[in-house]
Structures are given as structure tokens and as C-alpha cells.
C-alpha positions in Angstrom: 37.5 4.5 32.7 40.6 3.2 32.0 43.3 5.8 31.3 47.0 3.8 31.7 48.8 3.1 28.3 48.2 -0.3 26.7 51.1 -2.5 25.5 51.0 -0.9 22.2 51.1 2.5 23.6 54.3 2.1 25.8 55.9 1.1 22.8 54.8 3.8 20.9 56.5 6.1 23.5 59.2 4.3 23.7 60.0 4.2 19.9 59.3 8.2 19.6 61.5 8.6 22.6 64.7 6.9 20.7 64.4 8.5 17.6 64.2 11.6 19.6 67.2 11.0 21.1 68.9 10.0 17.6 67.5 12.6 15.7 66.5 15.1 17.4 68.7 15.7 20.8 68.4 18.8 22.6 71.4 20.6 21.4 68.8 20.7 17.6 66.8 23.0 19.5 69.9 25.3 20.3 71.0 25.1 16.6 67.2 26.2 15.6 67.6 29.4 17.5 69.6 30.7 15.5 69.3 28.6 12.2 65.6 28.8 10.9 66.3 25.8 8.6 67.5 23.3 11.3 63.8 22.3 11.2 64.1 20.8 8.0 66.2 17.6 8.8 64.5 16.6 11.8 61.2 16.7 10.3 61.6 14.7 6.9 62.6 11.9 9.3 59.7 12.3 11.1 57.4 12.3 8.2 59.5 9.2 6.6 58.2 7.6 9.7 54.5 8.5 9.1 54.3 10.4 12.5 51.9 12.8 10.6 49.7 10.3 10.1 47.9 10.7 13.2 46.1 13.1 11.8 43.8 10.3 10.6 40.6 11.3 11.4 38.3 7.9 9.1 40.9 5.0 9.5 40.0 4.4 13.4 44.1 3.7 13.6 45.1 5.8 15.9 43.7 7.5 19.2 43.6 10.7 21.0 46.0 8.8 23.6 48.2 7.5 20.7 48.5 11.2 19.7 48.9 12.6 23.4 52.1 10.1 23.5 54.2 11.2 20.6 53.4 15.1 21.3 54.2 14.0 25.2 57.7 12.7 23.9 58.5 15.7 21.1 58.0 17.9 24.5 60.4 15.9 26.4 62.8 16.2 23.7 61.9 20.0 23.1 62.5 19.2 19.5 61.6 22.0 17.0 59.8 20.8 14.6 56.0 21.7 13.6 54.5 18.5 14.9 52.3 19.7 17.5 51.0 22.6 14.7 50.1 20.6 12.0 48.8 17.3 13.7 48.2 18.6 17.3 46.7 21.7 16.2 45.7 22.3 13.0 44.5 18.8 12.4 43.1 19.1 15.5 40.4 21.6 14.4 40.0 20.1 11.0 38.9 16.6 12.5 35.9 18.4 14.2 34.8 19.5 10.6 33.4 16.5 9.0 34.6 15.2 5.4 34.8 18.5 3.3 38.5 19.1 5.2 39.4 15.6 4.3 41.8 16.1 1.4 43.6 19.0 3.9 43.4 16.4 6.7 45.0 13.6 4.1 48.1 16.7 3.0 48.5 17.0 6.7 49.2 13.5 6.9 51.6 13.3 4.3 53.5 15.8 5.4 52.5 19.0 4.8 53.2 21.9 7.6 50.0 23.5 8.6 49.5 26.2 11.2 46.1 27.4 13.3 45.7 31.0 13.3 42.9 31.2 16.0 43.6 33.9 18.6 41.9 37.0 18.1 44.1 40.7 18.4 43.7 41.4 22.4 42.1 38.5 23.6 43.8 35.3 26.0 41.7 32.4 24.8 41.3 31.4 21.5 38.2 32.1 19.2 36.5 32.9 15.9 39.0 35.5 14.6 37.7 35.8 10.5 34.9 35.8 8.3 33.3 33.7 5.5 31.5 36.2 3.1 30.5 35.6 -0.4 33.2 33.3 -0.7 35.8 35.4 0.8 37.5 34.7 3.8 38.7 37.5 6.0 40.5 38.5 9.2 43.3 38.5 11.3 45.0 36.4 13.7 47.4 36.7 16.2 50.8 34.6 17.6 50.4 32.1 15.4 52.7 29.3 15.6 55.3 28.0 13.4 53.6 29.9 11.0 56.7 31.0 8.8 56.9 27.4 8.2 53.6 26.3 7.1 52.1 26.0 3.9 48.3 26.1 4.7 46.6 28.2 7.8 44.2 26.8 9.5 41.2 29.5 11.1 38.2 29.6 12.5 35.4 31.9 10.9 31.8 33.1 11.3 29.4 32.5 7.9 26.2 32.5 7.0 25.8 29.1 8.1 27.4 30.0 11.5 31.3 29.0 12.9 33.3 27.0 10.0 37.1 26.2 9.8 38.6 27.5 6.9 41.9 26.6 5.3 43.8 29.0 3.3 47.1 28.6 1.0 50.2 30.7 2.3 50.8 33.0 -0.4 48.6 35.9 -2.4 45.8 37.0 0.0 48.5 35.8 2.9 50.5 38.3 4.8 52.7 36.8 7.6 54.3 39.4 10.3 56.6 37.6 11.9 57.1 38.5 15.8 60.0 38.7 17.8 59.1 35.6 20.9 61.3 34.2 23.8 61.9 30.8 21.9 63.0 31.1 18.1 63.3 27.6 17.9 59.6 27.6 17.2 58.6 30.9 15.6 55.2 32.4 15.9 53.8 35.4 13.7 50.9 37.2 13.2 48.4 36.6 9.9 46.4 38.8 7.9 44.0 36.6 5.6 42.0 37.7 2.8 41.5 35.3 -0.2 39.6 32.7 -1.3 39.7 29.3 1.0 40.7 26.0 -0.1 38.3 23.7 2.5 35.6 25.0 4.4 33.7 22.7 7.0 31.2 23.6 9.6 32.3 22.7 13.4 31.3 23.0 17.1 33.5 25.6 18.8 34.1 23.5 21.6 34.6 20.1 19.3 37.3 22.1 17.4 39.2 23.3 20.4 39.4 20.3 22.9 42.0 18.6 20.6 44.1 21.0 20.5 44.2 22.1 23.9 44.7 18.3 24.6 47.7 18.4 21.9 49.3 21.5 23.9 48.8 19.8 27.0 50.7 17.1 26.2 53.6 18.9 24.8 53.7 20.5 28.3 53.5 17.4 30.0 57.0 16.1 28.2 58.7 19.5 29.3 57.4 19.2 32.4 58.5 15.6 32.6 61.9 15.6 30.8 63.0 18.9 32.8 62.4 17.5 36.7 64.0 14.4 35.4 66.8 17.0 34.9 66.7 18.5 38.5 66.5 15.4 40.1 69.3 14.3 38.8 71.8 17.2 38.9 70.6 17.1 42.6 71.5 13.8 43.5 74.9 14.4 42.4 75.6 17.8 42.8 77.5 18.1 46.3 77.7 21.4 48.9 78.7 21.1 52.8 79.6 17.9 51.9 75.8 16.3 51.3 74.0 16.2 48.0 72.3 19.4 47.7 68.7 17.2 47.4 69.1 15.9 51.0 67.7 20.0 51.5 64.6 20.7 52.5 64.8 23.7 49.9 65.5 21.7 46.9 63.5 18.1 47.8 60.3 20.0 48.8 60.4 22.4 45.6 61.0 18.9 43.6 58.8 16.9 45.6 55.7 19.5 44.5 56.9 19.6 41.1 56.0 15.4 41.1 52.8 16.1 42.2 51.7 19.1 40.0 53.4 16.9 36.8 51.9 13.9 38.2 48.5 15.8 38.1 49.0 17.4 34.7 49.9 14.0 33.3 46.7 12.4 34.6 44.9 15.0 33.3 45.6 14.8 29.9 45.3 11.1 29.9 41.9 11.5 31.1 40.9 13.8 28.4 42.4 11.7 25.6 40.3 8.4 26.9 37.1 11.4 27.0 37.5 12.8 23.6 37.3 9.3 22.3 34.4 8.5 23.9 31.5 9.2 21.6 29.4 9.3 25.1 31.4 12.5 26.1 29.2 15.9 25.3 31.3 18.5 23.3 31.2 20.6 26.5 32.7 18.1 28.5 35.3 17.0 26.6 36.4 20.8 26.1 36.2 21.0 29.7 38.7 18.1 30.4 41.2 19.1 27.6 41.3 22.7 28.9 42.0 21.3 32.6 44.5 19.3 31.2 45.9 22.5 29.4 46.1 24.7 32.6 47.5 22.0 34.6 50.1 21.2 32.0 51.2 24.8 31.3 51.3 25.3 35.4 53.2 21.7 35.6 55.9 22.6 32.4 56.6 26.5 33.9 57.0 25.6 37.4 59.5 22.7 36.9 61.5 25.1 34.4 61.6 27.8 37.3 62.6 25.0 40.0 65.6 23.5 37.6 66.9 27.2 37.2 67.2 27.2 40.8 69.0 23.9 41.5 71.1 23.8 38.4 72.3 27.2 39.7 74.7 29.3 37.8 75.4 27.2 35.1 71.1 27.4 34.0 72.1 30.7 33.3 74.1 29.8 30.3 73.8 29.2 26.8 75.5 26.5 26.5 73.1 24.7 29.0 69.5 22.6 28.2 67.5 24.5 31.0 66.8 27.8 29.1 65.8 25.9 26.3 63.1 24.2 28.7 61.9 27.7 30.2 61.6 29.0 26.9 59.5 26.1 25.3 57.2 26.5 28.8 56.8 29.9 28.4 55.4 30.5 25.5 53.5 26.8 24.9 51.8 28.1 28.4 50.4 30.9 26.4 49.8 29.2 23.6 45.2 28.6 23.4 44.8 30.3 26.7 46.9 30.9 29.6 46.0 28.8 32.9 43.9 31.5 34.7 42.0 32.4 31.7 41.2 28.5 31.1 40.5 28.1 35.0 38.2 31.3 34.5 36.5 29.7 31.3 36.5 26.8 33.3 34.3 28.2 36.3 32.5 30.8 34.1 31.0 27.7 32.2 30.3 25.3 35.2 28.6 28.3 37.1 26.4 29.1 34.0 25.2 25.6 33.9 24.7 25.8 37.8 22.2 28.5 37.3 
């Protein structure tokens, strides 16, 4: 199984990756703490470009992989902008639910911010957290990100018929609570839905969730990435006693395992991109490889944010400084569909259930 990046792909990164750094420099994420509108200018570029269009779920265009690259590269760039919500997430579900969510899928594309409202009040992973009765669809979600700015929640429900997606219209029926969370920059809030939905298609739980958990993984994977990046360079230049303060066994061997546990994150993810394309994969093994990919990711993006707190020293500690900003985003995006010891314990619970 091949699981590099083609020609096409590396220039796909590396197109995303200078717009980034045009449009969307770090500093945007700063400004979006504390201005919930900086979102806006950064993502009308973004949808001039047609980036949205990977929600594409009939064209054949674009890939899992193609996907896993732009989200890698909005991670690295920690830019605030609901991306990874409407086309990672979002879309993500709705592409598992056949062609009554096309018209959603085709707004999506175009440009419209959608959120997933998935995680159930008191539970880690996500789930099935309303109902579809008489018509009527019901429930409440938790955390639900970039919420505030969407326009259409996406949700899982039980029917008649068994597990659906729904969508539903912000507005009457509606109510968002937003929540106080360690990175403004990309709000999250809770939902209380009950109205009529706009789409509803039937889905495989585990079909529904392994793109997004590949789409999070990959967002994790640029943070990871762009923030060890950061350490290794502040500690090549960064003098004490006279010698760089990486020639230390402290610092090179905490950077060192920080390569290897990106490194493995990163391979990860590609792997499950290639396997959710691969019509030969079972639904249960390609959730199984995007949730791997998940837990290694959110591992990978927290532990280099920890590690370039360290070596950056006193100066991490400021506001003024990128490496909060690249805590923060790990943090909660670790959280975000499961947490890496409930997806490890999903993980096992599964594969010891089939052992039996």
C-alpha cells in the first residue's frame, strides 16, 4: 500500500502552506482570541480558493489524502478558521450518508460553515446523541465546535429505521450555549436541537466517524509538526554555558522522541487516508486506523506543545509568543471525538471482542 504523497499532493501542500503564511500567519490566531470576527477574512479567501470543495463526495476529485494535506497544513498554521468543522467534520459524516445529504454536502462545498454536534452529555467518545421521531429531531450535544459560527449542525440520531445523520438549520428549534474553552480562537458550545431537519440519510456508525477522526488527526499532525519545527530551531540558536542549549541531553532527547511520536502520528494518518479510500477496507477497519491515527496525533500535537514550553523557556510563558497558541490548539483538538486513552480503550475493547 502505497502511502507517500504523489507529485500532485506535494504541491497541494505546498500551495496551502503559502497562502497560510500570506493569509493566515499565526499572529490571526492571537487576533481571533479576542476578536470573534477575525475568522471572517481568512475564510472568504479560503472559500474563493474552493478549499471547501473537498467535501466532494460523487466527483472522485479529491481524496481522503488530498484532504488529510490541507487540514495537515491549517494545523501547522493553527489558523482559525472552521475548515476542519465543515469539511473535516461535518462533511465528514454526511459523505457516509448516501445522496439524500447531497444538496448539504454541495452548501458545504460552496462555503457554508457547518458544525457536528456528536458527543453525548458525560461521555468521552463520540456517539448517537438525538432522536428522529415523527419527523422531529431531538436532543442534545455537547462541545461542539465552532459552533457559534456555523449555519447548519450536523448530528447523529437513532430512528425507526436505525442511526441516521440529520442536519438542522441554526435558528428556531436551535439553542447554542456557548462555553467558556482554553482556545477562543476556535469556540466550542453546547446544542439543544429540537425542530424539523433539513437532510436526513441513513449511515454506518463506524463509516460516519472514521473521517472525521482522520480530519482531527490531521489537524494534530500540522501542530505537532509546525511546533517541533519551532523547538528545534529556538534550540539550535539559543546559547547557555556557552553551547547551544540542543547539544543537552535534556533538550535533544525530549526533541528527539518528539520526532518519533510525530513521525508515527504522521504515518498513521497517511495510512488511514490510503484505507478509507480503499473500497476493500471493512467499515470496522477503516474506523480502527483513523482512530489510531487520532490517538497518536492528539499524543504527538500535546507532547511537542509541552516540550516547546520547556525549551522556549520563559518567553512561552507570554502572550506575545506563538507557543501558547500551539498548546491551546492541542489541548482541546486532543479532546475533540475522543481522547487518546478512550480511543486506545475503544481500540482494544473492539479487537478483543472480535478475538473472542
Amino acid at each position: 500500500m502505497e502511502v507517500g504523497l504523489n507529485p500532485g499532493q506535494l504541491a497541494l501542500r505546498d500551495t496551502v502552506r503559502d497562502v497560510l503564511q500570506t493569509e493566515c500567519p499565526t499572529g490571526t490566531a492571537r487576533q481571533a482570541m479576542t476578536d470573534p470576527e477575525r475568522w471572517r477574512t481568512p475564510w472568504k479567501t479560503v472559500v474563493d480558493l474552493g478549499w471547501p470543495e473537498l467535501t466532494a463526495s460523487d466527483t472522485g476529485d479529491y481524496s481522503s489524502l488530498d484532504l488529510a494535506v490541507v487540514l495537515e497544513e491549517c494545523g501547522a498554521a493553527i489558523a482559525p478558521i472552521p475548515l476542519l468543522s465543515s469539511v473535516g467534520l461535518a462533511a465528514g459524516v454526511l459523505r457516509a450518508a448516501g445522496s439524500a445529504v447531497d444538496d448539504v454536502l454541495r452548501d458545504i462545498g460552496d462555503g457554508i460553515v457547518a458544525a457536528l454536534a456528536i458527543h453525548p452529555s458525560g461521555k468521552r467518545l463520540p456517539g448517537v446523541p438525538m432522536t428522529l421521531q415523527q419527523g422531529r429531531l431531538q436532543g442534545r450535544a455537547v462541545a461542539v465546535p465552532e459552533l457559534s459560527r456555523a449555519e447548519l449542525v450536523v448530528t447523529l440520531a437513532t430512528s425507526a429505521e436505525g442511526v441516521v445523520a440529520a442536519v438542522a438549520r441554526t435558528g428556531v428549534g436551535v439553542t447554542v450555549e456557548p462555553l467558556e474553552c482554553i482556545n477562543a480562537a476556535q469556540p466550542v458550545a453546547d446544542v439543544e436541537i429540537d425542530t424539523t431537519p433539513l437532510a436526513v440519510g441513513p449511515v454506518d456508525i463506524e463509516s460516519a466517524l472514521a473521517l472525521p477522526l482522520l480530519a482531527a488527526a490531521a489537524d494534530l499532525v500540522g501542530v505537532a509538526g509546525a511546533v517541533l519545527a519551532r523547538s528545534v530551531e529556538h534550540a539550535k540558536t539559543r546559547s547557555q554555558f556557552g553551547k547551544p542549549i540542543g547539544a543537552f541531553q535534556g533538550v535533544k532527547h525530549a526533541l528527539a522522541d518528539n520526532y518519533v511520536s510525530l513521525e508515527r502520528a504522521r504515518s498513521l494518518t497517511y495510512a488511514a487516508a490510503v484505507r478509507l479510500d480503499d473500497p476493500a477496507v471493512t467499515p470496522a477497519a477503516g474506523w480502527t486506523a483513523a482512530a489510531l491515527a487520532k490517538a497518536a496525533a492528539g499524543d504527538a500535537a500535546v507532547n511537542c506543545s509541552r516540550t516547546a514550553v520547556q525549551v522556549h523557556g520563559a518567553i512561552a510563558q507570554t502572550w506575545e509568543h506563538d507557543i501558547h497558541l500551539y498548546l491551546r490548539h492541542a489541548w482541546q483538538g486532543a479532546t475533540l471525538l475522543g481522547d487518546s486513552r478512550a480511543l486506545y480503550h475503544a481500540v482494544g475493547r473492539n479487537f478483543a471482542g472480535d478475538a473472542a
